[in-house]
PDB file of N, CA, C and O in Angstrom:
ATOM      1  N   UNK A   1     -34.473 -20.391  17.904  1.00  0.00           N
ATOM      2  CA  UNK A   1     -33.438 -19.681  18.636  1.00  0.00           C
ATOM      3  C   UNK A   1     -32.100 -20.402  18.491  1.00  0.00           C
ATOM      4  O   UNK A   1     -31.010 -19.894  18.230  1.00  0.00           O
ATOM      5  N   UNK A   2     -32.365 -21.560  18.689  1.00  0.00           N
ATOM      6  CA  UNK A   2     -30.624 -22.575  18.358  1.00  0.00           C
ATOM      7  C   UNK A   2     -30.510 -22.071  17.359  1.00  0.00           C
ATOM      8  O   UNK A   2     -29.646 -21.222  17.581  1.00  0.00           O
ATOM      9  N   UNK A   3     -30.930 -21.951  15.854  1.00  0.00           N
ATOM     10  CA  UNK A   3     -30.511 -21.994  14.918  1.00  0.00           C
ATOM     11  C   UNK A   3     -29.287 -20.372  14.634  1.00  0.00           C
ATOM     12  O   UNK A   3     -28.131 -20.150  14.273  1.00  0.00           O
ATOM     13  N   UNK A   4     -30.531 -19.601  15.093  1.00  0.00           N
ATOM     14  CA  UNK A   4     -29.802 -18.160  15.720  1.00  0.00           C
ATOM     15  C   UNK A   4     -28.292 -18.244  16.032  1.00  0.00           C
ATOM     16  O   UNK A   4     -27.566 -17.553  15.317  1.00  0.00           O
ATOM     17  N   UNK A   5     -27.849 -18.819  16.774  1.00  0.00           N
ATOM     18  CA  UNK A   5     -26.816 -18.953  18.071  1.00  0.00           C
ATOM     19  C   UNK A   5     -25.698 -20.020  16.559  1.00  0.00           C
ATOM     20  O   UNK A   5     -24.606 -19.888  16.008  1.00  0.00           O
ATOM     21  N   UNK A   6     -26.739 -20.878  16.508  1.00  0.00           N
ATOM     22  CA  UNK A   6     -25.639 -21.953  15.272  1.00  0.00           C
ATOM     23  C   UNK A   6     -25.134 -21.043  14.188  1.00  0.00           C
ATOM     24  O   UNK A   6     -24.070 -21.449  13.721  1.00  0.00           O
ATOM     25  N   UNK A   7     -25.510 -20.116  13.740  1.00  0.00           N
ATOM     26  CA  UNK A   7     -25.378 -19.702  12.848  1.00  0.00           C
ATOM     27  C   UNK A   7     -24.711 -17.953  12.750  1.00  0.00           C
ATOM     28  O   UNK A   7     -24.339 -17.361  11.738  1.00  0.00           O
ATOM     29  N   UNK A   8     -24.737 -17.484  14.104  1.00  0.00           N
ATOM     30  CA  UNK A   8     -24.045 -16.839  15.003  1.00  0.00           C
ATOM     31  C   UNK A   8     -22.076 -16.720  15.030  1.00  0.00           C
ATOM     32  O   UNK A   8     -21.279 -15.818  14.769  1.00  0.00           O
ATOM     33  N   UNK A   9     -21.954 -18.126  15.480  1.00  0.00           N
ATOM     34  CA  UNK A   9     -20.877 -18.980  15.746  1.00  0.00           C
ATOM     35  C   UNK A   9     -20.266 -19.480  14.777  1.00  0.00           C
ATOM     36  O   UNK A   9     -19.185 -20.025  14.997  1.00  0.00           O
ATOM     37  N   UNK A  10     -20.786 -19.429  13.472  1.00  0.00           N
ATOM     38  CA  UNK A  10     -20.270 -20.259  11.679  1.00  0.00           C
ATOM     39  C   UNK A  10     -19.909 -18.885  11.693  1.00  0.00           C
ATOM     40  O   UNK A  10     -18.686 -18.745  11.703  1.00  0.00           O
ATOM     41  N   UNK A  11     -20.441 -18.008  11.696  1.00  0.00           N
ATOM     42  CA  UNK A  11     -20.289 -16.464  11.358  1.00  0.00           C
ATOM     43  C   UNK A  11     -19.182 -16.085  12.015  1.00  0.00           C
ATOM     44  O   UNK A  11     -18.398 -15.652  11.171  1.00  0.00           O
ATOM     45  N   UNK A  12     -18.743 -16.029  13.033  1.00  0.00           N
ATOM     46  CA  UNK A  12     -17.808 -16.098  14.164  1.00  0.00           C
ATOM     47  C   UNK A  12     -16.329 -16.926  13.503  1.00  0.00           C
ATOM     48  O   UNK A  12     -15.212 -16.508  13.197  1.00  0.00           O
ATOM     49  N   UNK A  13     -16.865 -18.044  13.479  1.00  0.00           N
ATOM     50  CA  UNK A  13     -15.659 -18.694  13.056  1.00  0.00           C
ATOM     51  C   UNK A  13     -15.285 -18.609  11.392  1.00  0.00           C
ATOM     52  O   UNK A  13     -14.234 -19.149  11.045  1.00  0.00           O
ATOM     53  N   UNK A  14     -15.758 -18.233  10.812  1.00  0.00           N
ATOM     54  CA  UNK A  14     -15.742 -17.534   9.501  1.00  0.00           C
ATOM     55  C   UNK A  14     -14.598 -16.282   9.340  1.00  0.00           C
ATOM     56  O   UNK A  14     -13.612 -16.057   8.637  1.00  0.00           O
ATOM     57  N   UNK A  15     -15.305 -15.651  10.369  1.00  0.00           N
ATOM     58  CA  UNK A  15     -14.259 -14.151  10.391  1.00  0.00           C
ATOM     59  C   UNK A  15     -12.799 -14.680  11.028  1.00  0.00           C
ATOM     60  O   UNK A  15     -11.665 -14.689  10.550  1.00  0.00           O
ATOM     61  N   UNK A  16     -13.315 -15.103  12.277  1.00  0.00           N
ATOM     62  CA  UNK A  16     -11.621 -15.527  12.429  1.00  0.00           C
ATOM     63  C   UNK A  16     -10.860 -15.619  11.695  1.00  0.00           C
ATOM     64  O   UNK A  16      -9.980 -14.789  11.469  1.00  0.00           O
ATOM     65  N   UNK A  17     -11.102 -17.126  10.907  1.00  0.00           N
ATOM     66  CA  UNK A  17     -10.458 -17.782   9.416  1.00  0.00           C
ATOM     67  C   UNK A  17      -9.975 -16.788   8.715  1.00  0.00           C
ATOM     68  O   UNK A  17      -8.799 -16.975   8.405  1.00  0.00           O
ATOM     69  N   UNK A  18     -10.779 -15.033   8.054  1.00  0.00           N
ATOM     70  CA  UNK A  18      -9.934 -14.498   7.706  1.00  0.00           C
ATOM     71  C   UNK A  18      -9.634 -13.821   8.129  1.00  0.00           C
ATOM     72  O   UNK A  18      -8.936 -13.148   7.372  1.00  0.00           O
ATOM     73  N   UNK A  19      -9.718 -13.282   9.419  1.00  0.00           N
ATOM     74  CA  UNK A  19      -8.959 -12.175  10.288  1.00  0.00           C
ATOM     75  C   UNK A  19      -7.402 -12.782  10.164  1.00  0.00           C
ATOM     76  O   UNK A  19      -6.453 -12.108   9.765  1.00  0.00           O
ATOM     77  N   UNK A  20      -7.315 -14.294  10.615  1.00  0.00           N
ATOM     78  CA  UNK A  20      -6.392 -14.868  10.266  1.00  0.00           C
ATOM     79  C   UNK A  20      -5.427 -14.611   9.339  1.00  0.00           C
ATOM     80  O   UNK A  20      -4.283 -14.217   9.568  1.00  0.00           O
ATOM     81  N   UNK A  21      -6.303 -15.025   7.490  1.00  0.00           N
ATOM     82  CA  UNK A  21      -5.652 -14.986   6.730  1.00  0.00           C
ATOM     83  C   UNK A  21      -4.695 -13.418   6.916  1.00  0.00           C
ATOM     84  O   UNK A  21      -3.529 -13.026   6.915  1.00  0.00           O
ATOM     85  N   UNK A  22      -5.578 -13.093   7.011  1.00  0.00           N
ATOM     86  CA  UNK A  22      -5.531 -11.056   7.126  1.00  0.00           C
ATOM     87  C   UNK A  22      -4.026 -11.062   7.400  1.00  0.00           C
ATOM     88  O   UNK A  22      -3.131 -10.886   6.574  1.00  0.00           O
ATOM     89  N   UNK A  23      -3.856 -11.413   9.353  1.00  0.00           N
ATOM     90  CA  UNK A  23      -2.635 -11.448   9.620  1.00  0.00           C
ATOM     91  C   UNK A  23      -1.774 -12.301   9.389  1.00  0.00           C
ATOM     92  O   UNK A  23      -0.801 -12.150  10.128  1.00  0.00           O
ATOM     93  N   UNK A  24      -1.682 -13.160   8.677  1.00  0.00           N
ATOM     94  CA  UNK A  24      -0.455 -14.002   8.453  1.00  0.00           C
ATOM     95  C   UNK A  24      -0.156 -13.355   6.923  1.00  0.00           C
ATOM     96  O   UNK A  24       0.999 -12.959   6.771  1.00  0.00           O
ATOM     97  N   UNK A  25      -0.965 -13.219   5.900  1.00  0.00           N
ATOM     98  CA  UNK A  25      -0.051 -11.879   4.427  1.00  0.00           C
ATOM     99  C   UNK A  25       0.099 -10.562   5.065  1.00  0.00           C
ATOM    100  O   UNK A  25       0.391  -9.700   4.236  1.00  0.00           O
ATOM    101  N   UNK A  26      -0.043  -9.970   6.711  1.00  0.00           N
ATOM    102  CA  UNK A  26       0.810  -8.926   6.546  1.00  0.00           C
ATOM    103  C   UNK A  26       2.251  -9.168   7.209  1.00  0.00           C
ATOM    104  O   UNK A  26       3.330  -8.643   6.934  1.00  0.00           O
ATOM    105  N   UNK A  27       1.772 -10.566   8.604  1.00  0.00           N
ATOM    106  CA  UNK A  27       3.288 -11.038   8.518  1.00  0.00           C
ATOM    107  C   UNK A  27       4.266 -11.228   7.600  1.00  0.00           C
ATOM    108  O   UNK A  27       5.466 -11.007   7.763  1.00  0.00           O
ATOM    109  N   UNK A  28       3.718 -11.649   6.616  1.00  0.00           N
ATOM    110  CA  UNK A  28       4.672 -12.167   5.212  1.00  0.00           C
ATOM    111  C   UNK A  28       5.152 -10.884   4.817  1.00  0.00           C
ATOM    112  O   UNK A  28       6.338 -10.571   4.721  1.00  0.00           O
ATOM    113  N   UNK A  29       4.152 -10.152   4.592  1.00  0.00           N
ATOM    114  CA  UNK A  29       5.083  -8.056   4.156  1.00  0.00           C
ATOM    115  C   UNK A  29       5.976  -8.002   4.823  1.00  0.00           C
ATOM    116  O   UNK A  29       7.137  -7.982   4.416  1.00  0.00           O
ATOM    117  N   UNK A  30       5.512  -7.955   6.364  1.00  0.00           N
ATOM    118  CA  UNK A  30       6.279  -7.526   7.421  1.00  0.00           C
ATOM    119  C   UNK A  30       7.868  -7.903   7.339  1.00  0.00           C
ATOM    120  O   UNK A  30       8.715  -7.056   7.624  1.00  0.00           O
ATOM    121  N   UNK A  31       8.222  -9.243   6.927  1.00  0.00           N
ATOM    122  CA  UNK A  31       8.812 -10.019   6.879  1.00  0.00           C
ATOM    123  C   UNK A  31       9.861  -9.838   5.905  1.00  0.00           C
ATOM    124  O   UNK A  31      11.068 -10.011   6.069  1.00  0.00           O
ATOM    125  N   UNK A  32       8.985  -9.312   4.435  1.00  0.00           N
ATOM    126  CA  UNK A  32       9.981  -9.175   3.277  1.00  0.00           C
ATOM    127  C   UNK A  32      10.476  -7.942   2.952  1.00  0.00           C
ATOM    128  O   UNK A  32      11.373  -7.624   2.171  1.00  0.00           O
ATOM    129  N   UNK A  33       9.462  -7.016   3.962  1.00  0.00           N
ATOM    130  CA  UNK A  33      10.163  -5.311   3.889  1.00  0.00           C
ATOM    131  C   UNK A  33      11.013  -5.363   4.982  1.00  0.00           C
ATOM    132  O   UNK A  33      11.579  -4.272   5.047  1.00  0.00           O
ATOM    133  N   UNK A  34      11.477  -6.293   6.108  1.00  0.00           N
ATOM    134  CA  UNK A  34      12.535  -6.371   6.794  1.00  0.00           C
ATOM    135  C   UNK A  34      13.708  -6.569   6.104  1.00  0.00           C
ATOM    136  O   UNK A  34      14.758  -5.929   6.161  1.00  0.00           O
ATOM    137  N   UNK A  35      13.313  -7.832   5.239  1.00  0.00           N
ATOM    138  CA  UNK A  35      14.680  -8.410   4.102  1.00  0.00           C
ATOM    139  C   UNK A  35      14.883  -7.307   3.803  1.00  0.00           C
ATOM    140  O   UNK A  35      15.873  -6.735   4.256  1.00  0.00           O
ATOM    141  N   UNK A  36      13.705  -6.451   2.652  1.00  0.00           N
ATOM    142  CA  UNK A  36      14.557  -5.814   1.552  1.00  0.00           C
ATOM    143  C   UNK A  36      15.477  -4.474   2.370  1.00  0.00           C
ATOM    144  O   UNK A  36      16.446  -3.945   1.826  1.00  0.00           O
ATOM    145  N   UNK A  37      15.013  -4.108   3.619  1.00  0.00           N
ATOM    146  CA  UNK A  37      15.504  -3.125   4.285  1.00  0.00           C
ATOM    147  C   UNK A  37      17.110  -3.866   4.142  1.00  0.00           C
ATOM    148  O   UNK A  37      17.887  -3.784   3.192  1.00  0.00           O
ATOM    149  N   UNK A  38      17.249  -4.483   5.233  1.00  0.00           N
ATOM    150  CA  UNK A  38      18.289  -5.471   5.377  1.00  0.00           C
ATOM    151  C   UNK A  38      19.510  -5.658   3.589  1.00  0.00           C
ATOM    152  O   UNK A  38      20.685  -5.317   3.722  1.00  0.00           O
ATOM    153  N   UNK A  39      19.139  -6.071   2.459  1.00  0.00           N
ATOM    154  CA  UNK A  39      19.638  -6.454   1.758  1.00  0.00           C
ATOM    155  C   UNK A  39      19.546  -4.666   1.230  1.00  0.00           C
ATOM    156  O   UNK A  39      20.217  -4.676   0.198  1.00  0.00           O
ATOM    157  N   UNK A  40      19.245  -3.777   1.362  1.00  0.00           N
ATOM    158  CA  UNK A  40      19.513  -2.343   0.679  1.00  0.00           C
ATOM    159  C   UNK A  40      20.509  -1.695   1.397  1.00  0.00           C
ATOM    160  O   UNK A  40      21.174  -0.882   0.754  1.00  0.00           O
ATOM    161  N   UNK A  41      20.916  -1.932   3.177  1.00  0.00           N
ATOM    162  CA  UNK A  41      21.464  -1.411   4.029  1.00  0.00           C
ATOM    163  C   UNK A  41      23.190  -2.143   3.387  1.00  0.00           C
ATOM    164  O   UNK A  41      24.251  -1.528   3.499  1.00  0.00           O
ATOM    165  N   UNK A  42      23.058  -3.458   2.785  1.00  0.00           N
ATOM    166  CA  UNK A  42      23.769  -3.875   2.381  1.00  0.00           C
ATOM    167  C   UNK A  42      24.475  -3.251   0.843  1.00  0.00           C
ATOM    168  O   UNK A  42      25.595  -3.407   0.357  1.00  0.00           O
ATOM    169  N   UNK A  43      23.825  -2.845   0.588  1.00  0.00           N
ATOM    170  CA  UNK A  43      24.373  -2.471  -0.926  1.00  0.00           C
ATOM    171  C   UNK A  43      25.056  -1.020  -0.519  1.00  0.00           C
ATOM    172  O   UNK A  43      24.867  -0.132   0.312  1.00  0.00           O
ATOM    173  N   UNK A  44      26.225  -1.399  -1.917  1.00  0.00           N
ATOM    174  CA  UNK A  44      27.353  -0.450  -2.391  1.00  0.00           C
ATOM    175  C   UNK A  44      26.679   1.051  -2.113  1.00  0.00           C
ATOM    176  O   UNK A  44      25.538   1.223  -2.542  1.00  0.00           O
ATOM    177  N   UNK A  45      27.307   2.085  -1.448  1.00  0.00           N
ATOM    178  CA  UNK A  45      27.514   3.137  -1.801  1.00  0.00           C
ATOM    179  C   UNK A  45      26.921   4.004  -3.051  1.00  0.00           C
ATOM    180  O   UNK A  45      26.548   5.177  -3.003  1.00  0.00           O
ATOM    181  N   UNK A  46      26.928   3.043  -4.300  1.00  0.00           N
ATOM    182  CA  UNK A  46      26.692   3.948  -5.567  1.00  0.00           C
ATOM    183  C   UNK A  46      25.971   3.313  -5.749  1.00  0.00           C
ATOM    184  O   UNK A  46      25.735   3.659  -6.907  1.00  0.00           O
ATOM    185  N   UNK A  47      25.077   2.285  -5.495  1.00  0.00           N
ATOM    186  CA  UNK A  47      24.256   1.493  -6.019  1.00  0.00           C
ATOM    187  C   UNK A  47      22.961   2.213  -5.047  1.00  0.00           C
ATOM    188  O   UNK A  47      22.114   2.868  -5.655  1.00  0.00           O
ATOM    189  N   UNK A  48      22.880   2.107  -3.969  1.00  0.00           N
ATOM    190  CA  UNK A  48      22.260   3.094  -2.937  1.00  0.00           C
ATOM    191  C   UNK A  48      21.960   4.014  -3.573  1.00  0.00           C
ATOM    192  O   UNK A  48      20.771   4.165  -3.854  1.00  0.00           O
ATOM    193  N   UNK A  49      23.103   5.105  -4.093  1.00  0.00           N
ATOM    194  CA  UNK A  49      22.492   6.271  -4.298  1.00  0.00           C
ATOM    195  C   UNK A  49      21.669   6.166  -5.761  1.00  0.00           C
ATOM    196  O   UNK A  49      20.823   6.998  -6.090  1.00  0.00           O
ATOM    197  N   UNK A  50      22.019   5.105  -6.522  1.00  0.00           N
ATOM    198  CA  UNK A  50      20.941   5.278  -7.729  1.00  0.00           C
ATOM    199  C   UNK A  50      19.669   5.222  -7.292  1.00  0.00           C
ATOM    200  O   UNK A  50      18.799   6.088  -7.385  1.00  0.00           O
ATOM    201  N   UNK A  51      19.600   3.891  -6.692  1.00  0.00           N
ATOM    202  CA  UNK A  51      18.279   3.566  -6.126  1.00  0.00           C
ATOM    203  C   UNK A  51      17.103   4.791  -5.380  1.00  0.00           C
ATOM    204  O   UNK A  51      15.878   4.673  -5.406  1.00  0.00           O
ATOM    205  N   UNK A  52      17.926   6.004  -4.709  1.00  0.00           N
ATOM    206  CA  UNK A  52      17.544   7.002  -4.205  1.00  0.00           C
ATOM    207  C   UNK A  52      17.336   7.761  -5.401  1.00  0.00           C
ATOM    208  O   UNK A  52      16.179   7.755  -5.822  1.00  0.00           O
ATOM    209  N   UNK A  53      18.031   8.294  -5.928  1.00  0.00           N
ATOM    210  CA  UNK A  53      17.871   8.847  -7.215  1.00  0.00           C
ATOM    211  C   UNK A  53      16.402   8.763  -7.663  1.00  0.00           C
ATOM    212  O   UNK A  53      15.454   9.548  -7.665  1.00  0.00           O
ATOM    213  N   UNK A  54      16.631   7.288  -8.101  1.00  0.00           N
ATOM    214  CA  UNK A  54      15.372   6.518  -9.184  1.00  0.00           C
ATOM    215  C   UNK A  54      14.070   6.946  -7.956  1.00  0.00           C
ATOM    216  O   UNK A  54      13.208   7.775  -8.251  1.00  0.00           O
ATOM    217  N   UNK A  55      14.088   6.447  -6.970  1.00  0.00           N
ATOM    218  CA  UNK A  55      12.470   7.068  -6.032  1.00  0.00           C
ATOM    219  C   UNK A  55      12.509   8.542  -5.837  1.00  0.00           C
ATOM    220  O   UNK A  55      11.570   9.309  -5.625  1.00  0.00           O
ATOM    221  N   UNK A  56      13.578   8.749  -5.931  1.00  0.00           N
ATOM    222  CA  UNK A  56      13.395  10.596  -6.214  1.00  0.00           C
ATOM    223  C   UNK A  56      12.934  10.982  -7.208  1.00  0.00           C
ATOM    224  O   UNK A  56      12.127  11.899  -7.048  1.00  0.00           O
ATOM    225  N   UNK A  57      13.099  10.674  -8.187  1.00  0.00           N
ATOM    226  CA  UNK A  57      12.572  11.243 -10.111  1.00  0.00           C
ATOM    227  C   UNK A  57      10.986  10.504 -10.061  1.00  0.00           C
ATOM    228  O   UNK A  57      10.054  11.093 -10.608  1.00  0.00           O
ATOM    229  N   UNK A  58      10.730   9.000  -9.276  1.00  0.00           N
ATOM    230  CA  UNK A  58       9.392   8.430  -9.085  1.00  0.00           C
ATOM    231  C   UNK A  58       8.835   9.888  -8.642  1.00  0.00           C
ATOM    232  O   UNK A  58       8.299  10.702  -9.395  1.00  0.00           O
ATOM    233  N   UNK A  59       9.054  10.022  -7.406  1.00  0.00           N
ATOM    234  CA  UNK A  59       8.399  10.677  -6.589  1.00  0.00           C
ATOM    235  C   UNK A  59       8.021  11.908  -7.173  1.00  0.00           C
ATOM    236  O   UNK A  59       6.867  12.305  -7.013  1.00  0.00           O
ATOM    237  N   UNK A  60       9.110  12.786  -8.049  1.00  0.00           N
ATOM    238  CA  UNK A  60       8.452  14.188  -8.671  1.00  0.00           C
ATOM    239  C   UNK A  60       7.879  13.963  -9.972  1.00  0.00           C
ATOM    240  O   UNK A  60       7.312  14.885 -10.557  1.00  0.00           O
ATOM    241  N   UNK A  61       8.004  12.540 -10.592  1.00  0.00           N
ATOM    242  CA  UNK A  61       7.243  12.094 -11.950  1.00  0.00           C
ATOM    243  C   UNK A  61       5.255  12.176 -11.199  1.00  0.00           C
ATOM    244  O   UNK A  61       4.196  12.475 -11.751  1.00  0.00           O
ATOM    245  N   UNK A  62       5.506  11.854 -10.135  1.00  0.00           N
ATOM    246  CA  UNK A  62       3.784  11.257  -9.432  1.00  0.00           C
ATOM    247  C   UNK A  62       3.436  12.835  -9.200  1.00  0.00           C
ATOM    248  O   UNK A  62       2.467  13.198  -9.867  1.00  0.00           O
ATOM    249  N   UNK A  63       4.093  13.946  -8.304  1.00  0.00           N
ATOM    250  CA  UNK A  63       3.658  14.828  -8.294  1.00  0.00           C
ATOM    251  C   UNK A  63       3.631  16.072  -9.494  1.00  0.00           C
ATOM    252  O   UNK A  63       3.123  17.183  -9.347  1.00  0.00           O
ATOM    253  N   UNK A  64       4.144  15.690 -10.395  1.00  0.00           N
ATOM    254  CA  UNK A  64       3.597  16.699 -12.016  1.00  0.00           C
ATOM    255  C   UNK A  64       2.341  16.561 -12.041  1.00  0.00           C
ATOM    256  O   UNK A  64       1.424  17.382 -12.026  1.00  0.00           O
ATOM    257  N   UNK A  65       2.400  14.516 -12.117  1.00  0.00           N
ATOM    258  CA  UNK A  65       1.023  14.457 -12.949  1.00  0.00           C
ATOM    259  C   UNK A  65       0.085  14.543 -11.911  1.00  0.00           C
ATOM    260  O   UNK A  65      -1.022  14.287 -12.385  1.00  0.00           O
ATOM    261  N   UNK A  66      -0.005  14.885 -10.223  1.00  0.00           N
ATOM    262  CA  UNK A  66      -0.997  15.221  -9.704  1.00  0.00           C
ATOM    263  C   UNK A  66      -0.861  17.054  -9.672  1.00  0.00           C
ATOM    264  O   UNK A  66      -1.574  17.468  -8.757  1.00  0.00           O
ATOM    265  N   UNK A  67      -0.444  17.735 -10.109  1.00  0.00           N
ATOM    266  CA  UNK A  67      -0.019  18.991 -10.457  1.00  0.00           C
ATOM    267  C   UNK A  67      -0.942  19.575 -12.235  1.00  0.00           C
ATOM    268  O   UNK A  67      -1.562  20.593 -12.543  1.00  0.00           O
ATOM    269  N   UNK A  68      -0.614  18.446 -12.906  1.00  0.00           N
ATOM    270  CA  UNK A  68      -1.419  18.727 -13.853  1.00  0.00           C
ATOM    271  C   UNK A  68      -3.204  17.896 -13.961  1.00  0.00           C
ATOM    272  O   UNK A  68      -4.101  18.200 -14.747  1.00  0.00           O
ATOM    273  N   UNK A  69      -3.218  17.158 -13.219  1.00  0.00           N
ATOM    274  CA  UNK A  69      -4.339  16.583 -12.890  1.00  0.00           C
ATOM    275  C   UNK A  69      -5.392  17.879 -12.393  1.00  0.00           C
ATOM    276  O   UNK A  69      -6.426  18.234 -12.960  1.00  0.00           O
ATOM    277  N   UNK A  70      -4.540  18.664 -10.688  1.00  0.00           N
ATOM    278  CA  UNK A  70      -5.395  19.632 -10.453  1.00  0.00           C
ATOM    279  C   UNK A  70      -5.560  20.393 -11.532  1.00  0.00           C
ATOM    280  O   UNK A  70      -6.691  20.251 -11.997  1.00  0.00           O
ATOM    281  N   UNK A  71      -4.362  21.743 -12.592  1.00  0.00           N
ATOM    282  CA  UNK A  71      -4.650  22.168 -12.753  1.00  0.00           C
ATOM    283  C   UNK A  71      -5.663  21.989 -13.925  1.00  0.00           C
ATOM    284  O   UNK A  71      -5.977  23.013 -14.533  1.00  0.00           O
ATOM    285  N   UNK A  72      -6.257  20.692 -14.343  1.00  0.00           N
ATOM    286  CA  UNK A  72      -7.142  19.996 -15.565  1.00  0.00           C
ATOM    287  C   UNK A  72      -8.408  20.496 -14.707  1.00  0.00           C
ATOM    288  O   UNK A  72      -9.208  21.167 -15.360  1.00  0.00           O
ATOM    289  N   UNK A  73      -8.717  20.286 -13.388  1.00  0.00           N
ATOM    290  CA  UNK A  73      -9.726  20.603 -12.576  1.00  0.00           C
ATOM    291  C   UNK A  73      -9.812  21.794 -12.282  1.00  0.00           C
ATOM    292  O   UNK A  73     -10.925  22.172 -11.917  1.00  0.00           O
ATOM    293  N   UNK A  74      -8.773  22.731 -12.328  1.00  0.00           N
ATOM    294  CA  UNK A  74      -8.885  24.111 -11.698  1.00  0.00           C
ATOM    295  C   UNK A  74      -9.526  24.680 -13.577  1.00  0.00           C
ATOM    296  O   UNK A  74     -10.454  25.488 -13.601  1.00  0.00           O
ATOM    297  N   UNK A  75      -9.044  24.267 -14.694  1.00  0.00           N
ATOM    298  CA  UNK A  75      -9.505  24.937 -15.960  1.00  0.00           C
ATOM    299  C   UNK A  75     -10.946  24.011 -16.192  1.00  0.00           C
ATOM    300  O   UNK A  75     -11.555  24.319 -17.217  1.00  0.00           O
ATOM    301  N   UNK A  76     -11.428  23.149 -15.539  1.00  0.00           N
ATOM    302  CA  UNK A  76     -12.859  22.587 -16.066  1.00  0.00           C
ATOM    303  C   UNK A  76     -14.022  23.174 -15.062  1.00  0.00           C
ATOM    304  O   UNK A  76     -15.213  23.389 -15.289  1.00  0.00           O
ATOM    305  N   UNK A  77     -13.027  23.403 -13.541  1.00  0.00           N
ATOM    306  CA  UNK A  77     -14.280  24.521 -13.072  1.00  0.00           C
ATOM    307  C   UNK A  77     -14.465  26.096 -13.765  1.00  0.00           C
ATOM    308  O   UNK A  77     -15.574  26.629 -13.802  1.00  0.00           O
ATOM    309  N   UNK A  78     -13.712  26.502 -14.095  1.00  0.00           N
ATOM    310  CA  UNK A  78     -13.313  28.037 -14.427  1.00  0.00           C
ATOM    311  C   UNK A  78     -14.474  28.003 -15.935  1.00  0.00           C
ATOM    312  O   UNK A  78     -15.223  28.958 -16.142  1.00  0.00           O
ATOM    313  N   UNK A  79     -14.447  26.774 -16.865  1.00  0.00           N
ATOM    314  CA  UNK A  79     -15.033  27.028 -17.749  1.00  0.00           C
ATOM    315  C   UNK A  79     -16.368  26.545 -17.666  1.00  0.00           C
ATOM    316  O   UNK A  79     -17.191  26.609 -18.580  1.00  0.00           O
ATOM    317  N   UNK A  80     -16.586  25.974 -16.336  1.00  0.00           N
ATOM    318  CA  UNK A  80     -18.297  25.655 -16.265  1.00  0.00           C
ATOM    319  C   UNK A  80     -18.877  26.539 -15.690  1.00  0.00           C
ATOM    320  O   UNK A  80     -19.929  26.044 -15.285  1.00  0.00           O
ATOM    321  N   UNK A  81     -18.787  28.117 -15.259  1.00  0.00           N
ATOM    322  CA  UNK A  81     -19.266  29.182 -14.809  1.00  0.00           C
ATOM    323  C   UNK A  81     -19.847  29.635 -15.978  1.00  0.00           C
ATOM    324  O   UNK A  81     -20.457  30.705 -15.990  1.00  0.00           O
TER     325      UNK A  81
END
């Protein structure tokens, strides 16, 4: 039964350790998506708007290719009937 309980408690203090790690790399995110907020709020006018730009063209580049992804799935069900 001790051994139970000893081994219980390694287990215990195990998880902590990385529950730990866990939260101190999302502090560190937390931390550097504050900066980059901070250092973007800072930038030029035209430099801003590229940057918007550029995650705008990201953003409709990701939804084509999940656009042509479905319709690859909508023509591989249609031809397995």
């Amino acid at each position: 039964m001790g051994e139970f309980f000893k081994n219980a408690f390694k287990d215990m203090k195990d998880n902590a350790k990385a529950q730990h790690e866990v939260d101190k790399a999302n502090l560190e995110a937390v931390k550097a998506e504050s900066r980059a907020q901070w250092e973007e709020a800072k930038m030029s006018p035209k430099a801003r708007q590229e940057m918007m730009q550029k995650e705008r063209d990201a953003q409709i580049a990701e939804a084509k290719a999940r656009t042509q992804a479905a319709n690859a799935r909508i023509d591989a069900a249609k031809n397995s009937k």
